[in-house]
N, C-alpha and C positions, 0 to 999 in steps of 0.2 A: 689694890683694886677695890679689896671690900671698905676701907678709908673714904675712897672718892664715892662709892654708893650711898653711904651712911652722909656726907656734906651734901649730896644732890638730894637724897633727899630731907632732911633735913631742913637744906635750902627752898624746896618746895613748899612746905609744912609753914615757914616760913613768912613764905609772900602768902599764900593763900591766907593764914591767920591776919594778916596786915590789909586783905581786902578792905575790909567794912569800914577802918581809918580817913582808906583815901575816897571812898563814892559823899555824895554830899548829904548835908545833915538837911534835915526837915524845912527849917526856913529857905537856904539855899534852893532845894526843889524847887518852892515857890515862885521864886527871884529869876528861874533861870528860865530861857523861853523853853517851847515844848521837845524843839531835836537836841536840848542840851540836857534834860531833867535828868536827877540823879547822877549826874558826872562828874561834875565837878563841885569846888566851892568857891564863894565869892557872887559878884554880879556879872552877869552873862553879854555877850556883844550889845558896846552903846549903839551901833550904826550898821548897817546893811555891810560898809568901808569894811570892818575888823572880819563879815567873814570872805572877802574877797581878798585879805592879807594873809588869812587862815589859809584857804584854798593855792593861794601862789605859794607860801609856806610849805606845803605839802608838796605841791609838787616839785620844787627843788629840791626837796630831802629825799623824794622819791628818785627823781634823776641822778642824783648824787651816789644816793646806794647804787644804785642800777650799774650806775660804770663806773664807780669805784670796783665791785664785786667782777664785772666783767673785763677789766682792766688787769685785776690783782690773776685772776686765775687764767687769762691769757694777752700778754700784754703786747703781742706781735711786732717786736722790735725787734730786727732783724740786723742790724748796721752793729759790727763789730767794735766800733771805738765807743758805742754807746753808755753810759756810766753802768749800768747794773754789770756789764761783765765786767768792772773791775773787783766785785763781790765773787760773781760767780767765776771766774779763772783764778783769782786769788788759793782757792782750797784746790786746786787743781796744781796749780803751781808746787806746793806747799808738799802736796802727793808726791808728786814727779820729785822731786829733790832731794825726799826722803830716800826714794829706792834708788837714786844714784851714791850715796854716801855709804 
């Protein structure tokens, strides 16, 4: 337990030292329009298009997480021939055979 305290943080100490790396350097400010300044580096959206690609972007990552997460912790499949109980009866199975032997 004191192992995994000492890597988190650590790991902390870490990203936080590697901030100033990733915000953008001085010319980049410039370059970049005003809701992007200091974010990134490089040149910033050629066309109104990039942030309306951004925006659709976002929201299917956001959908994605949403019911992936709400899928994984309750996936209401209820039909027995379904494939996960071939997982989850397996160690059942496995149980039950052991205390008949």
């Amino acid at each position: 337990m004191r192992n995994i305290k000492k890597f988190s943080l650590a790991t902390i100490f870490a990203l936080i030292g590697s901030m100033p790396s990733v915000l953008a350097c001085e010319l980049c400010k410039q370059n970049q329009p005003k809701m992007l300044k200091n974010i990134t580096h490089g040149t910033g959206p050629q066309s109104e298009w990039d942030y309306v690609i951004i925006i659709i972007g976002i929201i299917i990552v956001c959908l994605t997480l949403f019911y992936s997460v709400k899928f994984l912790v309750r996936p209401q499949e209820k039909d027995p021939d379904h494939i996960k109980n071939i997982v989850v009866n397996e160690g059942r199975l496995v149980n039950e055979s052991d205390s008949y032997s």
